[in-house]
C-alpha positions in Angstrom: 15.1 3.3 13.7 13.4 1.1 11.5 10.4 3.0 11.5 12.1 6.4 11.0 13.4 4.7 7.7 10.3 4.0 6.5 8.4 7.7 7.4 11.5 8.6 5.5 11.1 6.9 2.4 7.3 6.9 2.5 7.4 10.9 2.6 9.6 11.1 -0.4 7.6 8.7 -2.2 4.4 10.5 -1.5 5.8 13.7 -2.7 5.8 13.4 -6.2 2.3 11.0 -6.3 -0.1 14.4 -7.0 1.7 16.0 -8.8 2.7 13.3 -11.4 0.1 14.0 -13.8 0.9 18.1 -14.0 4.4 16.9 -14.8 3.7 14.9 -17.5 1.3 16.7 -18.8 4.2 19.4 -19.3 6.0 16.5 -21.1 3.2 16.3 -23.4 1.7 13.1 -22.0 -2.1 12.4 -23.4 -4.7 10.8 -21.6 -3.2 7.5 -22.4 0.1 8.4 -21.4 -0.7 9.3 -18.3 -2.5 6.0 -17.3 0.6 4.3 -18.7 2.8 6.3 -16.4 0.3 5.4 -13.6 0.2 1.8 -14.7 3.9 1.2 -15.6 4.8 1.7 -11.9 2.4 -0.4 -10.1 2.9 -3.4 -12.9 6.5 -3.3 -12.2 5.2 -3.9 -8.4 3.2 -6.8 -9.5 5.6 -8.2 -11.3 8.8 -8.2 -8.8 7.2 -8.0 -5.6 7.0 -11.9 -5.4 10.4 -12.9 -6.7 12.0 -10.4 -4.8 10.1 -11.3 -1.6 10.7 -15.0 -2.1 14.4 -13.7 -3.4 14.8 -12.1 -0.1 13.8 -15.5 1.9 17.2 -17.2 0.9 19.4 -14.2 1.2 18.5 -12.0 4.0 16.3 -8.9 4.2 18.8 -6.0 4.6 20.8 -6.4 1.2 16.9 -6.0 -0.8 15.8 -3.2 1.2 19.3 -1.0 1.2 20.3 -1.8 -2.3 15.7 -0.4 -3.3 17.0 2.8 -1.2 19.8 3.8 -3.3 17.5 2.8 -6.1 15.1 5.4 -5.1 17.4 7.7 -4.7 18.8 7.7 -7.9 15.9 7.3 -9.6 14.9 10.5 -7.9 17.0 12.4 -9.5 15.8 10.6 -12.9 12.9 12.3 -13.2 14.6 15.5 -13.6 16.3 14.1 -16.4 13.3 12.4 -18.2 12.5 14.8 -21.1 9.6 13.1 -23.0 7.0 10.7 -21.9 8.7 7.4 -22.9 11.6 8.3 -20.8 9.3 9.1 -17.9 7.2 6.2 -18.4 10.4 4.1 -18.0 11.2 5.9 -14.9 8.1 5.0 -13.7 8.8 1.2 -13.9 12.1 1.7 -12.4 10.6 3.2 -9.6 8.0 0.6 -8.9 10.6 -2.0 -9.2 12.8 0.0 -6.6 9.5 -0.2 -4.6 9.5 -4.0 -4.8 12.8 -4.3 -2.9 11.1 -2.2 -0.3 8.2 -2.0 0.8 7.6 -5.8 1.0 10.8 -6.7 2.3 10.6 -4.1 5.1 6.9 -5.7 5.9 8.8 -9.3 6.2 11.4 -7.8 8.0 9.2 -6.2 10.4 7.4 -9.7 10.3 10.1 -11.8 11.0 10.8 -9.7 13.8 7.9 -9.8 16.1 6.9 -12.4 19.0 4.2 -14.5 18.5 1.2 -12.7 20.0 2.8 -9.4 18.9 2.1 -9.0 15.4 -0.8 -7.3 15.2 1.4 -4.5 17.5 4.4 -4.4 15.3 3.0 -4.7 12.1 0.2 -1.6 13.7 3.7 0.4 14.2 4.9 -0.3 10.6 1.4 0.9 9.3 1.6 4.5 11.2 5.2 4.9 9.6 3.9 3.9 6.2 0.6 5.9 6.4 2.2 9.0 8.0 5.0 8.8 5.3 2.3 8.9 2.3 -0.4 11.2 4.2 2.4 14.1 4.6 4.0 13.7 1.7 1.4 15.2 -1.0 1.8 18.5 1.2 4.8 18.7 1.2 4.8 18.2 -2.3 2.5 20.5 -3.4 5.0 23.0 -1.0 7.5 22.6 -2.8 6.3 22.9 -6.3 4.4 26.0 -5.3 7.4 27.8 -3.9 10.7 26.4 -5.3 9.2 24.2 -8.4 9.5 20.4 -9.5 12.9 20.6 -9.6 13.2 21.1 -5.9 10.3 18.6 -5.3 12.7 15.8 -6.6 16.4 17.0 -4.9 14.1 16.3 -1.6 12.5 12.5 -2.7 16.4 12.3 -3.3 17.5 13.7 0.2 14.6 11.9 2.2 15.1 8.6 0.5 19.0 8.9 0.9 18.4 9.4 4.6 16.8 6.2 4.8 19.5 4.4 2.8 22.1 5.8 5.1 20.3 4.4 7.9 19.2 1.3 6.9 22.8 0.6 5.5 24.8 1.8 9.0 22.5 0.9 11.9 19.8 -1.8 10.5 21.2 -5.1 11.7 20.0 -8.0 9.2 18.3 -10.4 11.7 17.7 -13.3 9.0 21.9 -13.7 8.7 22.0 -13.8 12.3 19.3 -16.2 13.2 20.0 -18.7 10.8 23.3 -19.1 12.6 23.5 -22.5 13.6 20.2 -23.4 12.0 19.1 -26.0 9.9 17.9 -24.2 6.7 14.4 -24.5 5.9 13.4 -26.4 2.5 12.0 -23.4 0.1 8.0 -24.3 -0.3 6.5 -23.2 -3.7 4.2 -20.8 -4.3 1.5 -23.5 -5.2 2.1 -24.5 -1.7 1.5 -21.7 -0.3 -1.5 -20.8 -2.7 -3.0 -24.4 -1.3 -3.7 -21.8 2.2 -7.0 -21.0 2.4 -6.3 -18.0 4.5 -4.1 -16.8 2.3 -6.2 -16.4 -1.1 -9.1 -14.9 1.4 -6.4 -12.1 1.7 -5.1 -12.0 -0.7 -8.7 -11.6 -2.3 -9.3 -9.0 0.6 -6.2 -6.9 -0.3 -7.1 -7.3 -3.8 -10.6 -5.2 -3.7 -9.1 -3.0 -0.8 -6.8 -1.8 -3.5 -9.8 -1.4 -6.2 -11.7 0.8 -3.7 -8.8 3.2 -2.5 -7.7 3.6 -6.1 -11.2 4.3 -7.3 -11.3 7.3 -4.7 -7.9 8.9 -5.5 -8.5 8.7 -8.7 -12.3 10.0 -9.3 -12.7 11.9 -5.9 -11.5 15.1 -6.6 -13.8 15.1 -10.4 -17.0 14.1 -8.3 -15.9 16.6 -5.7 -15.4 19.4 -8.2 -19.0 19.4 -9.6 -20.2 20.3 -5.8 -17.9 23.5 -5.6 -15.1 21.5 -3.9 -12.1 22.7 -4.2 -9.1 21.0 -5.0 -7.4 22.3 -1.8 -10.7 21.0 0.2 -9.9 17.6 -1.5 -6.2 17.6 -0.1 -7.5 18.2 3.2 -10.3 15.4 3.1 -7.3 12.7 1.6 -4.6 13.8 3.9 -7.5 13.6 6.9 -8.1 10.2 5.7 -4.5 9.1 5.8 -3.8 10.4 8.9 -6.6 9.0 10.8 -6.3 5.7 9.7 -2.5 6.0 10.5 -3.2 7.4 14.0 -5.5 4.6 14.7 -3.6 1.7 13.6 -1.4 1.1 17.1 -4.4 0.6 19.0 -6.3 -1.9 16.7 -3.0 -3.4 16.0 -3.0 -4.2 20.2 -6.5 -5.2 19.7 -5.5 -7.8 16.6 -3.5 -9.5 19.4 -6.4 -10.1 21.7 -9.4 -10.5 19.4 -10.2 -12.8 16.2 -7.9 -11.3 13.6 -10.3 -12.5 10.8 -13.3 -10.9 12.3 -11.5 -7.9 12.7 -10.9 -7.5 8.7 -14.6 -8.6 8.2 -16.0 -5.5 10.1 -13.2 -3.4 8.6 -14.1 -4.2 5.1 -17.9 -3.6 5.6 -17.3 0.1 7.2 -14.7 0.5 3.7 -17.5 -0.6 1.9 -20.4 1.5 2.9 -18.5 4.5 3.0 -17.4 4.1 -0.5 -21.3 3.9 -1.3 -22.5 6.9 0.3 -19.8 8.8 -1.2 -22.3 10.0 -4.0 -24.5 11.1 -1.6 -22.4 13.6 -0.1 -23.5 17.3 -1.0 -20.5 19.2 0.7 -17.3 19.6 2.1 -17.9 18.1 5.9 -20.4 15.5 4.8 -16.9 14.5 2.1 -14.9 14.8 5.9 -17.6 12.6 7.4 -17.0 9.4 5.0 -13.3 10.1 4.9 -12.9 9.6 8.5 -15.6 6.4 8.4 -13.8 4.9 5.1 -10.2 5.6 7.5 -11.9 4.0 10.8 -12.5 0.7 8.4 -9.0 0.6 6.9 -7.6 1.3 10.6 -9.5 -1.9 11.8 -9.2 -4.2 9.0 -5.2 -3.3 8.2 -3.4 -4.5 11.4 -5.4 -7.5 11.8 -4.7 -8.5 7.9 -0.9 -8.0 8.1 -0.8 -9.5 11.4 -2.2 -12.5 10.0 0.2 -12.4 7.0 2.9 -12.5 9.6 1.8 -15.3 11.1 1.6 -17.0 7.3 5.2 -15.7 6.5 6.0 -18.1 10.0 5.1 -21.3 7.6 5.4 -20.4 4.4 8.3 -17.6 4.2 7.8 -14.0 5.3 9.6 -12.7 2.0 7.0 -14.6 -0.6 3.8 -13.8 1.7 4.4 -10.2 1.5 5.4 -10.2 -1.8 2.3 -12.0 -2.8 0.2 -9.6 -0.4 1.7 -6.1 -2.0 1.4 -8.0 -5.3 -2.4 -8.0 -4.5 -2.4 -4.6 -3.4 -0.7 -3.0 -7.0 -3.3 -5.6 -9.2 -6.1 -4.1 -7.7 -4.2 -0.5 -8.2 -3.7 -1.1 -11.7 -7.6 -2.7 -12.3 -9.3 0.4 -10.2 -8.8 3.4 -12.6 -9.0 1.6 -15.7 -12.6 -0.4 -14.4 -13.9 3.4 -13.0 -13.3 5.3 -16.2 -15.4 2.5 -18.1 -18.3 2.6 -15.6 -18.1 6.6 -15.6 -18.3 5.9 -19.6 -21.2 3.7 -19.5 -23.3 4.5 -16.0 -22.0 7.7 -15.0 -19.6 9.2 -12.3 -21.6 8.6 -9.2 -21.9 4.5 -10.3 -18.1 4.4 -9.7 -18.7 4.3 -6.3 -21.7 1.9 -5.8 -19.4 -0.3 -7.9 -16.8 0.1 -5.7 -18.6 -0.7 -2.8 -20.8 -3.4 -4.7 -17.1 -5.2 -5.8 -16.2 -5.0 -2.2 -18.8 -6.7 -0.8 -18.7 -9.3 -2.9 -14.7 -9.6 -2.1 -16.1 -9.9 1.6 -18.0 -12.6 0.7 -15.4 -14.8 -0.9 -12.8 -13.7 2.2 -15.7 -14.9 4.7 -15.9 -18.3 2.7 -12.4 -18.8 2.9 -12.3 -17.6 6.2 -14.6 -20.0 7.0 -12.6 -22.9 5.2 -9.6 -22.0 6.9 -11.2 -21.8 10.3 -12.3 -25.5 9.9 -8.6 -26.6 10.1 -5.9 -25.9 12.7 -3.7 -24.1 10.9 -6.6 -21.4 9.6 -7.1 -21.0 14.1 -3.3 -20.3 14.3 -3.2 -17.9 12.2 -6.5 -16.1 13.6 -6.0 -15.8 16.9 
């Protein structure tokens, strides 16, 4: 049921993504309004996500996650009403902050709910919800706008994203109330506690330039795709592709996260990111675009079970709520960094040089995740949370 909630509210988010900018370009937005529009909502991420999650660690999981819902609902229906660009720039924000009652808290819930040894499975299930939710959406979307217009586009974000409120709020039962039962409660650890983990600032570090690459692509794709006759239709195919094969993949390497070296697993996920997002340049047509979409999706499908499985298994010592905050925190930092660091490098070296950057940045984030890997693996703790 869970799960259903979150295709849910993943497919009405993904709706409006696309088509944001021809929206507010209609609203007059310039170039800098739009990145502000872009930015506003992931900032308001960055911000929340860790207070919220750490929020969420002393009063239960189910009050954050129903209470985003009917944020997302209502905010839905905000956009119709946002007639300039400062009033949908501030929707924006609201949105992201909706999205930090969410998506992280869902992750711990998920978390908090899987047997040890298990993680990697659960947390594989999450992901093909999550990715399905955002792959189909854009489609959708574009549907939508195509045949009924942007007005119809948002009644759905609203319809889809009230579904899941409805069923989180009748049929989700909120496990943290009922396991603490009879518990002794746990002292709350700070965050510089939890920061002393070596494990944890290797990925947070690895989440961090996962972010930068996948928002570099989005982003700059479709221009470097354009000046080889690809059209933007081709483009939606080769994104949604990705999306979708990454999702479809993440129950099995989610099983395999429970049998082999977690850590290892993200290494060898990173590198085959990393190398696609170098030969992107290279490409010269549509299939050969299809070809790295499907190896940059095989990498994310590795690396991303294994990295939220050992999250999980962080949440165990630290507090489920604050380690995925702090992880998604990660995620929208690198979101916010990745468009504004491409269009500089396209300024100064060129289109093409956004993605050896890309790729260059994530090896070296590799690097440092290896050497805390490495660090971590030296103590106990850092072998619990690998294996």
């Amino acid at each position: 049921m869970l799960f259903i909630a979150v295709f849910s509210a993943m497919l009405g988010l993904g709706i409006v993504g696309p088509l944001m900018p021809i929206y507010a370009q209609k609203l007059g937005a310039t170039g800098v309004w739009l990145g502000i529009i872009f930015s506003g909502f992931s900032l308001s991420r960055a911000i929340f996500m860790p207070i919220i999650g750490r929020l969420s660690d002393k009063k239960g999981r189910k009050k954050f996650i129903t209470l985003g819902l009917l944020f997302y609902t209502i905010i839905s229906l905000l956009y119709i009403a946002a007639h300039s660009v400062w009033t949908l720039s501030l929707v924006r924000f609201l949105h992201g902050f909706a999205s930090a009652m969410v998506i992280p808290i869902v992750m711990a819930y998920v978390g908090e709910t899987s047997k040890e040894g298990r993680e990697g499975r659960r947390m594989g299930l999450f992901n093909i919800a999550f990715f399905l939710g955002m792959g189909a959406g854009p489609l959708l979307g574009g549907v939508l706008h195509d045949t009924l217009g942007f007005n119809a586009v948002f009644h759905t974000m609203a319809a889809l994203t009230g579904f899941a409120f409805l069923l989180t709020l009748f049929l989700l039962p909120d496990v943290r109330v009922a396991e603490s039962k009879g518990k002794e409660k746990k002292a709350e650890i700070s965050f510089g506690k939890i920061f002393s983990s070596h494990t944890l600032k290797g990925l947070l570090i690895y989440r961090f330039v996962n972010a930068m690459g996948r928002g570099g692509v989005m982003s700059f794709l479709p221009v470097l795709a354009a000046n080889i006759h690809i059209t933007p239709a081709e483009v939606g195919v080769i994104l949604t592709t990705n999306i979708f094969f990454m999702a479809l993949l993440q129950g099995f390497f989610g099983y395999l996260a429970d049998k082999w070296n977690k850590f290892y697993m993200v290494v060898a996920g990173a590198i085959i990111g990393a190398v696609a997002l170098i030969l992107i340049p290279l490409a010269r047509n549509f299939w050969t675009f299809m070809a790295l979409a499907l190896l940059m999706g095989l990498g994310g499908a590795i690396s991303m079970p294994a990295a939220t499985a050992i999250n999980v298994r962080i949440g165990n010592r630290y507090g489920m709520g604050a380690s995925m905050g702090l992880f998604n925190m990660a995620m929208s930092v690198g979101m916010i960094l990745a468009p504004l660091i491409s269009g500089i490098v396209m300024d100064v070296w060129g289109l093409q040089y956004i993605f050896y950057v890309a790729g260059a940045i994530s090896f070296v984030g590799i690097a440092i995740f290896f050497y805390y890997l490495y660090l971590g693996m030296r103590t106990e703790e850092g072998q619990y949370y690998a294996n």
